[in-house]
Structure formats: structure tokens, C-alpha cells
Backbone bond lengths (Angstrom), bond angles and torsions (degrees), N, CA, C in turn:
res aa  C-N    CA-C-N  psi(-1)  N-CA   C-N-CA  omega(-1)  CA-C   N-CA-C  phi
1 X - - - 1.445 - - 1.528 108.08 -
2 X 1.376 112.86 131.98 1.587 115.63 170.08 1.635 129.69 -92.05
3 X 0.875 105.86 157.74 1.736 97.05 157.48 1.578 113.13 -110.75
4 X 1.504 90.63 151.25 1.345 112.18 148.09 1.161 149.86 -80.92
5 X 1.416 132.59 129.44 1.465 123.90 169.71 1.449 119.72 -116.44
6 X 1.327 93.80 139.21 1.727 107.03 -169.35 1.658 99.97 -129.16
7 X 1.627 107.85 125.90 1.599 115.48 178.36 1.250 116.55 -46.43
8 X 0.851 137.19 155.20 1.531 127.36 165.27 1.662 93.48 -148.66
9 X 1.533 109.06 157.40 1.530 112.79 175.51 1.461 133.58 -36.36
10 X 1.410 124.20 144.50 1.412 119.47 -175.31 1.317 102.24 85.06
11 X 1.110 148.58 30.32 1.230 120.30 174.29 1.523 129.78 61.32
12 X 1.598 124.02 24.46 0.959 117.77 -173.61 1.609 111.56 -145.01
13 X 1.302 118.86 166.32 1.638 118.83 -163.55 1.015 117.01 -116.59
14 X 1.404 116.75 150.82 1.406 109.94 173.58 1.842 108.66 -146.98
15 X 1.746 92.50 141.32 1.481 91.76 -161.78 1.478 115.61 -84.77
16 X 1.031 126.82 157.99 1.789 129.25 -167.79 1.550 102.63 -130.87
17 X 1.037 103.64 136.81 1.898 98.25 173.52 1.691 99.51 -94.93
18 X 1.345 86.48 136.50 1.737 87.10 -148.98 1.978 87.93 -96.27
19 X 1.707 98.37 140.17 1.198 108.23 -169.55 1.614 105.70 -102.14
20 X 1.351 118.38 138.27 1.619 117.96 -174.79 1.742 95.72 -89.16
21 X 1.994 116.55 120.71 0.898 128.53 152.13 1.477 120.38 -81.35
22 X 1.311 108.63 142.05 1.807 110.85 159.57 1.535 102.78 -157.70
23 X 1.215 95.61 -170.08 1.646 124.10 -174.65 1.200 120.98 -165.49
24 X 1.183 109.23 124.29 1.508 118.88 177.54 1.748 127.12 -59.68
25 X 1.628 96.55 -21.64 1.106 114.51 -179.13 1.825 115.80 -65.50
26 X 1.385 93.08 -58.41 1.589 95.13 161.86 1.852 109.13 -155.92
27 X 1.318 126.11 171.19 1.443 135.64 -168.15 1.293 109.98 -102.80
28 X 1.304 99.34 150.30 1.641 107.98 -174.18 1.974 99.56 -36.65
29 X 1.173 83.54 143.91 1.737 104.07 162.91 1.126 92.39 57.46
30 X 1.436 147.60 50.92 1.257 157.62 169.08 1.258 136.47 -114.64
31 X 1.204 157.91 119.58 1.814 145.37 178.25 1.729 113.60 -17.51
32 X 0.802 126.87 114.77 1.444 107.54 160.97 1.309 112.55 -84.31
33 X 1.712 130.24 152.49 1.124 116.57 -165.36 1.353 108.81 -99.09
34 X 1.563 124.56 162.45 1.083 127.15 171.71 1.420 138.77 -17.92
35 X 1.376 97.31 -56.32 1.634 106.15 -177.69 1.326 130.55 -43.27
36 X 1.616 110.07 -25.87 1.858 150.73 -159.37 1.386 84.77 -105.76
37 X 1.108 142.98 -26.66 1.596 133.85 -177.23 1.893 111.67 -87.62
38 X 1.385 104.96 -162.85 1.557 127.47 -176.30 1.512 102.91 -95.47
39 X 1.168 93.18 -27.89 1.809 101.19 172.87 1.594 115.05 -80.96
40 X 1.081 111.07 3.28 1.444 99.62 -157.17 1.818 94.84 -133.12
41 X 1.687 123.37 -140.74 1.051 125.56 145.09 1.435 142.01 -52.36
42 X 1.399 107.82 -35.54 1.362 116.91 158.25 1.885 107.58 85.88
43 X 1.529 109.28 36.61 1.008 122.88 -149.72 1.599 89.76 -121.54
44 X 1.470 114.13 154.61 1.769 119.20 -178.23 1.661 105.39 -88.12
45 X 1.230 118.34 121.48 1.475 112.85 174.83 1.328 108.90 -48.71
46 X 1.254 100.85 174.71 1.612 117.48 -172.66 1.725 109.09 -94.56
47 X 0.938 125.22 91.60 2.179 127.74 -172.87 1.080 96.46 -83.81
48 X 1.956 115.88 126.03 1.064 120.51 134.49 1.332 132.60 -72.77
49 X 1.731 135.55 139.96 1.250 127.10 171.96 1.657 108.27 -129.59
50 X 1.600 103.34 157.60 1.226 108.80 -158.30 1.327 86.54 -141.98
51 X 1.446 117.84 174.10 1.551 129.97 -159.59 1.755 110.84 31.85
52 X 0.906 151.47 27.34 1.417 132.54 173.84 1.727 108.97 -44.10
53 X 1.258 124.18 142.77 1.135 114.58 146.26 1.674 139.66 -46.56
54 X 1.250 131.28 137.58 1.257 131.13 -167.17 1.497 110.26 -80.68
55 X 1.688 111.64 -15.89 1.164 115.11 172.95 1.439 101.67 -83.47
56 X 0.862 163.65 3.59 1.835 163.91 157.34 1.135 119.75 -48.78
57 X 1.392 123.27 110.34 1.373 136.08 167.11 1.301 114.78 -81.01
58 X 1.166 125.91 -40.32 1.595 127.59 -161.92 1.334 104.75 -145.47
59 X 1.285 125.55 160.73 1.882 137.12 168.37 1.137 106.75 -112.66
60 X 1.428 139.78 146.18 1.036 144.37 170.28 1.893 110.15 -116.12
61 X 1.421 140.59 134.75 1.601 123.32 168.04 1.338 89.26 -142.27
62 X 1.771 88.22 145.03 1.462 113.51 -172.06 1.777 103.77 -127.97
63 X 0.735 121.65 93.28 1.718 125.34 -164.96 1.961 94.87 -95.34
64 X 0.921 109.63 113.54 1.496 134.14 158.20 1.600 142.40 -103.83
65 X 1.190 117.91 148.50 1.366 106.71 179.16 1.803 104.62 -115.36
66 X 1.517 118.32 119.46 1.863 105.67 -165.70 1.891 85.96 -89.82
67 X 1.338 125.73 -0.60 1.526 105.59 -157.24 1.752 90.80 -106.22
68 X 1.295 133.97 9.91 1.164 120.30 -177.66 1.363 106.26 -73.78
69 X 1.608 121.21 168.21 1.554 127.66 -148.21 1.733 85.09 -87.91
70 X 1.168 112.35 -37.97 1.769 100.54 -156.00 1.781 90.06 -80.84
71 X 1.490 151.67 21.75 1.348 140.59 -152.53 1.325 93.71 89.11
72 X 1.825 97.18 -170.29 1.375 140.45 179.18 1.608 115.57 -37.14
73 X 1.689 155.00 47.26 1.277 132.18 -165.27 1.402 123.45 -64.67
74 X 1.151 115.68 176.50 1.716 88.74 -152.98 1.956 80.17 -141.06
75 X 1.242 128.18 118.28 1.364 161.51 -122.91 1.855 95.73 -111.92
76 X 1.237 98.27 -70.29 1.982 106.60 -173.60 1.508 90.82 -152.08
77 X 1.132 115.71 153.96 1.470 147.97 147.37 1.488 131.76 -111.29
78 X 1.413 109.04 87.83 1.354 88.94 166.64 1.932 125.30 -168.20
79 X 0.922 122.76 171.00 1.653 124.42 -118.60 1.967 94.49 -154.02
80 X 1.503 103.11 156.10 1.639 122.29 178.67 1.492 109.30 34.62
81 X 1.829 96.59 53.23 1.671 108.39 168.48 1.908 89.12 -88.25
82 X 1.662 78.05 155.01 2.308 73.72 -171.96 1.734 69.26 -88.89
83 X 2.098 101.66 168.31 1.108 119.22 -156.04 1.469 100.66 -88.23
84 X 1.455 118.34 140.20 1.248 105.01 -179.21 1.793 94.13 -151.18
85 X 1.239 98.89 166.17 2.195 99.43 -177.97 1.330 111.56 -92.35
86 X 1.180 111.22 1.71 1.865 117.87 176.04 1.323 103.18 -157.26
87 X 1.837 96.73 115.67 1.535 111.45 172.77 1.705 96.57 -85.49
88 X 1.717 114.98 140.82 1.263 106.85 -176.53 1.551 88.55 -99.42
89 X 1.807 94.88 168.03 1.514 104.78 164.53 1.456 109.66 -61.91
90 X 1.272 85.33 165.60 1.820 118.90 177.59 1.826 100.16 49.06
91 X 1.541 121.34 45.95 1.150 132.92 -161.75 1.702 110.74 -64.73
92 X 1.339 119.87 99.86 1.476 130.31 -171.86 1.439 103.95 -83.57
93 X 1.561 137.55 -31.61 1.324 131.39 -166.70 1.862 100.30 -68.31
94 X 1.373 109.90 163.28 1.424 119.23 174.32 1.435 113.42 92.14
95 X 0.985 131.40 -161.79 1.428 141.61 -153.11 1.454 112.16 -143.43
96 X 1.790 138.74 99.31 1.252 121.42 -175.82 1.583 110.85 -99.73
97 X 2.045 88.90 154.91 1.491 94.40 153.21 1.052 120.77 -74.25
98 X 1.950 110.10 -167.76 0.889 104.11 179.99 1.896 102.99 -109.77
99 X 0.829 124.67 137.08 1.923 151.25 -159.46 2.043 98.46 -61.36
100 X 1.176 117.48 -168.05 1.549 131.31 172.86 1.461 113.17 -108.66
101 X 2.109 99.52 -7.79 1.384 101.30 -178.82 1.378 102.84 -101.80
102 X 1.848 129.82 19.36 1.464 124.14 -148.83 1.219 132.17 29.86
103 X 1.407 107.42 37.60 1.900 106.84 150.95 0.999 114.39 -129.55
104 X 0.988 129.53 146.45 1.356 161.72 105.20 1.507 120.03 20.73
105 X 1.746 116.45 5.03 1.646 113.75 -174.57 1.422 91.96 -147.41
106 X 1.149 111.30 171.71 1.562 137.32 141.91 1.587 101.52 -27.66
107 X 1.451 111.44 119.06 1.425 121.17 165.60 1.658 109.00 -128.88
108 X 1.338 125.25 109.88 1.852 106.90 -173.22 1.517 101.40 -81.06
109 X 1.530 82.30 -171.33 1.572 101.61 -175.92 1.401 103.52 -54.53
110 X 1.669 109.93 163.70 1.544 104.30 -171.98 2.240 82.59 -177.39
111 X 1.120 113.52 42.19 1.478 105.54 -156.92 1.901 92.65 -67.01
112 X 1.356 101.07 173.58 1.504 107.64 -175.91 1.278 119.08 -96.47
113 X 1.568 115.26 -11.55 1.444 122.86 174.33 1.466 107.15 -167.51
114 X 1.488 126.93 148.92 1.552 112.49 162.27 1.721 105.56 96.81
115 X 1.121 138.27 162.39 1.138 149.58 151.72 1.825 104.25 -78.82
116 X 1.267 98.65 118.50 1.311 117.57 164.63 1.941 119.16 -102.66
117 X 1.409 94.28 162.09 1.886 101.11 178.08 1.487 109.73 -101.96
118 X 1.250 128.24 142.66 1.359 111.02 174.32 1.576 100.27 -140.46
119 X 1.466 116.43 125.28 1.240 143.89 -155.61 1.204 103.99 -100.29
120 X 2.005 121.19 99.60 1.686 97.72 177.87 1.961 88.59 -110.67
121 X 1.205 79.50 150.58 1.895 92.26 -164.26 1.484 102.16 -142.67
122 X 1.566 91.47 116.47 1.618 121.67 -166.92 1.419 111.21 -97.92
123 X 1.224 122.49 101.23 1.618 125.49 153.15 1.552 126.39 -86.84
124 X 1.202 113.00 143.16 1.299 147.06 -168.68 1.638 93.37 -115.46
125 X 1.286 109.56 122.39 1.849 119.78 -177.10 1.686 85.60 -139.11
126 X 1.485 97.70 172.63 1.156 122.78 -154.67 1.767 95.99 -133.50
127 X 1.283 117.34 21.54 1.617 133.85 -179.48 0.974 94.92 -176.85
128 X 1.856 107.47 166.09 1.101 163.53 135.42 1.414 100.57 -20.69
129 X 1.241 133.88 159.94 1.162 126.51 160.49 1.774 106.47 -131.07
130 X 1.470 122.94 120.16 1.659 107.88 -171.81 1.339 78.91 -101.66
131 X 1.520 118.41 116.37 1.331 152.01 143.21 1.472 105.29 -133.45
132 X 2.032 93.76 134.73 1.449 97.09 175.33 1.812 119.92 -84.72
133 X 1.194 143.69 148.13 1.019 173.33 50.17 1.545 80.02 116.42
134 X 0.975 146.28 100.39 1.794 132.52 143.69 1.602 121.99 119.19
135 X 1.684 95.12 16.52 1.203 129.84 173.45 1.837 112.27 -60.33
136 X 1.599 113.67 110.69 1.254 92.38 -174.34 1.985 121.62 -74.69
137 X 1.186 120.81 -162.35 1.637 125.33 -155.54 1.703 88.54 -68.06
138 X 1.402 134.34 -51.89 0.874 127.58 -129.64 1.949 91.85 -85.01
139 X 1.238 110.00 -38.87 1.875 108.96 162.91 0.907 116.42 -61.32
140 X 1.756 136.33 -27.05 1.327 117.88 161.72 1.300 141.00 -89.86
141 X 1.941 104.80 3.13 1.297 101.08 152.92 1.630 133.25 -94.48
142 X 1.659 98.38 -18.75 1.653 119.38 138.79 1.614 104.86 -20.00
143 X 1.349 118.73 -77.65 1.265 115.94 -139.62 2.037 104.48 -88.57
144 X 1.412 99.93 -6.68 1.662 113.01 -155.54 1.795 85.13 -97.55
145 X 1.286 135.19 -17.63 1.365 151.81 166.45 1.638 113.39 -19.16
146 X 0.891 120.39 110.67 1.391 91.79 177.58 1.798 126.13 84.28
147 X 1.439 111.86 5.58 1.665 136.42 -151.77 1.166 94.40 -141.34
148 X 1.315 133.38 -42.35 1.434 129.46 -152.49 1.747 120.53 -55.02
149 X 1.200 133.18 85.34 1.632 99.58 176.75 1.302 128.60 -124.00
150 X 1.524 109.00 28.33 1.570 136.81 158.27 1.479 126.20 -145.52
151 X 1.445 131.72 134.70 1.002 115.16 174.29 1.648 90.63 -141.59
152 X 1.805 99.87 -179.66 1.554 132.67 -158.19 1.381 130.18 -166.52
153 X 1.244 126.33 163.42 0.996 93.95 167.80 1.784 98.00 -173.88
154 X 1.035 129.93 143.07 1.666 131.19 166.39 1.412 104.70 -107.60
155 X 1.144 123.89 146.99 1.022 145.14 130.13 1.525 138.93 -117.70
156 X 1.568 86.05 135.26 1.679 104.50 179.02 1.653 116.96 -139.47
157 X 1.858 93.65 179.00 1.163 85.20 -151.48 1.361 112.06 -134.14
158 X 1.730 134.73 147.37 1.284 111.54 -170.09 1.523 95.33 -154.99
159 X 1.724 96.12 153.36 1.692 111.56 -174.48 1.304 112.56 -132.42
160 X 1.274 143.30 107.16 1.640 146.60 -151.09 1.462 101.56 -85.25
161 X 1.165 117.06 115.68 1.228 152.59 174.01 1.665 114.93 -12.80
């Protein structure tokens, strides 16, 4: 098992026990299929995770798109899922932000032109997180600061029909 390192301010590091994401649905650097899109059901695939830390109270996933035209769009937010080794689809447990589309859920890929990447990135915290309900990405990595003690991540990829 490896770790991860992720920058954090000041110039200084901090190590993560790095958690193995997948999906049955499709493999890193792979199509995601329709159903997971704007075209489709519009529903969050189902993530397996492996190694979590044993110290982990909660998961946090922040699914983004970095290739959209305006910057970074930001896909689902959401945080104080209890820890489990299979996130199911259309995943209701936890607490959401609020998205780049202003809701409050799981929105998939749906890009406007081009094949885009979409980054879902799994934290493992060691708390609770008291953030209220609709908090966008950038307060919940604010608040996940200092919490972190696994991370992950899949990426996939999708081009609208």
C-alpha cells in the first residue's frame, strides 16, 4: 500500500493513506456510460473503495470537471457519509453541497463540447464535519483541512452524443 501526498499551504506536506477507487461501471480513464450523465438517468455510479483507513469516521466526494470552458465545474458535493467499501448508486446517505448547476444532488457529466475528465475524489476524515447543508466545494475543503487521512480518486470520462 502507498501513500499519498497532497500540497497543502506553506510549503508543506501531508501524508494520506491513499485509498484505491473504482467502478464497475467503467475504469480509470474510461467512458463513463450514459446513465451517470445528463443524457441518461443522471444518477452517481456506484464506487468501490479499498484500503480506507481504520481510523475513518466519515467519506467525503467531490466530483469535478477541470476541462469545462468557464474553469473547474464542480459535479456533486458531498460529505459525513458513515464509512462503508461500496458507495451505492443514486447514493442518498451524507450531507450535500451545493453543485455549479445550484443543486443540492449529484449532477453527471453533461460537457458542452469535446471530451471532458471528471474527477470523483474520495476522502476518508477522522470526524464529522458540522457544515450546514448546501455548502459549496471550496467550504468543504475549508472545513476537511486538517481531517484528511485517506484519499482517491477515479477518473472518467465523457463526450455528449
Amino acid at each position: 500500500m502507498s501513500d499519498y501526498k497532497l500540497p497543502v499551504e506553506q510549503e508543506t506536506a501531508v501524508t494520506y493513506k491513499n485509498i484505491d477507487v473504482s467502478c464497475t461501471a467503467f475504469q480509470e480513464n474510461e467512458f463513463i456510460p450514459g446513465r451517470y450523465t445528463c443524457d441518461g438517468a443522471n444518477i452517481n455510479p456506484s464506487l468501490n473503495l479499498d484500503h480506507i483507513p481504520e481510523k475513518a469516521k466519515t467519506l467525503a466526494i467531490i466530483v469535478d470537471d477541470p476541462d469545462a470552458p468557464a474553469g473547474t465545474w464542480v459535479h456533486w458535493v458531498i460529505w459525513n457519509i458513515p464509512v462503508t467499501h461500496h458507495l451505492k448508486e443514486n447514493l442518498t446517505r451524507g450531507i450535500s453541497g451545493l453543485n455549479d448547476f445550484g443543486k443540492t444532488m449529484y449532477c453527471g457529466p453533461c460537457p458542452p463540447k469535446g471530451t471532458h475528465r471528471y474527477f470523483f475524489k474520495v476522502y476518508a476524515l477522522d470526524c464529522d464535519l458540522e457544515l450546514p447543508a448546501g455548502v459549496r466545494k471550496g467550504d468543504l475543503e475549508k472545513a476537511m483541512s486538517g481531517h484528511i487521512i485517506g484519499f482517491g480518486e477515479l477518473i472518467g470520462l465523457y463526450k455528449k452524443e
